[in-house]
Phi, psi and omega in degrees: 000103160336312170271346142284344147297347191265308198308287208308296169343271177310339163304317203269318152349296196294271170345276175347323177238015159286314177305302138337309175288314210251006193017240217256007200271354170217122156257124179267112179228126159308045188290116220092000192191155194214152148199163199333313179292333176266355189279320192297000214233014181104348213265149179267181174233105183275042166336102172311149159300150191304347156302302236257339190304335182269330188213132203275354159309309193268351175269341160287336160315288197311295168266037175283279198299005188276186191218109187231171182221316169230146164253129177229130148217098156341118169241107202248156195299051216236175186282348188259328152328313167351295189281346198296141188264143163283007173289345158309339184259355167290306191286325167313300195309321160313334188266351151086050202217160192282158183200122169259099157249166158271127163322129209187107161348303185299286192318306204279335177272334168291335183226014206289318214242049158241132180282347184246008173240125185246123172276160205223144148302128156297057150260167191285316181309325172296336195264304162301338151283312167294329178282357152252025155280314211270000205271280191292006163241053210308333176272342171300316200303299192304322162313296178329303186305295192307303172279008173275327176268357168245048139263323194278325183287340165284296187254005183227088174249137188337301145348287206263344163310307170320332185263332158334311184120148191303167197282129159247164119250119153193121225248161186266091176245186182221138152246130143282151156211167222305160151285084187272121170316117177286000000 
């Protein structure tokens, strides 16, 4: 897919220079799926069991149960992006976890009044000051999350996923550990 090949392109930018501040103390992971650009580029890969690739119950299970810090999804401008639907961002918001999108039409009317999604320009600087604002700020990061899982417990019901739009998955995540302070 081109245009996922793009999201990444521009994801590696991003990485690149996290990765540089922050070495092995930040994982960038693919989850569910890899490709060659993301194996070249620092990105790990976190692979569901083999149940969950098929039927999307066990894969929200699967990944519910992973240990995350950020979510990002990147959208880049392209005619087919156009049509994109927010579940990604419905999904994110289950996992309780802060989430840095690209600014996006779709995105923004659906989460526009959540206190834990911060829309972004798709440049790398703006994507790298928030993900090290939220790296070196843990209760913010922890806020974000909370309120993103008491939006989805409150207002993201099976009902408005349906109206929201079919499943694309593939999801961007961040594992953090701890920062030590100088």
């Amino acid at each position: 897919f081109p245009s996922h090949d793009r999201k990444v392109e521009f994801l590696n930018l991003v990485v690149s220079r996290i990765k540089n501040a922050y070495g092995s103390r930040v994982s960038f992971v693919m989850a569910g799926g890899t490709t060659s650009q993301t194996k070249r580029s620092g990105w790990e890969l976190c692979a569901p069991p083999l149940n969950a690739t098929t039927n999307y119950p066990a894969f929200a299970r699967w990944l519910l149960s992973q240990s995350w810090d950020l979510a990002l999804a990147p959208l880049i401008d392209t005619e087919f992006n156009k049509g994109k639907s927010a579940i990604k961002l419905m999904d994110y918001s289950a996992l309780g976890v802060p989430i840095i999108a690209s600014s996006h039409s779709e995105y923004e009317k659906e989460f526009a009044a959540s206190p834990g999604v911060s829309f972004l320009p798709n440049d790398a600087e703006s994507w790298v000051q928030k993900i090290t604002f939220l790296i070196e700020n843990e209760k913010e990061r922890i806020f974000q999350g909370s309120q993103n899982r008491q939006n989805f417990d409150k207002n993201l019901t099976l009902e408005k996923a349906e109206k929201i739009g079919k499943r694309c998955f593939n999801p961007f995540l961040i594992r953090s550990f701890p920062v030590k302070k100088s």
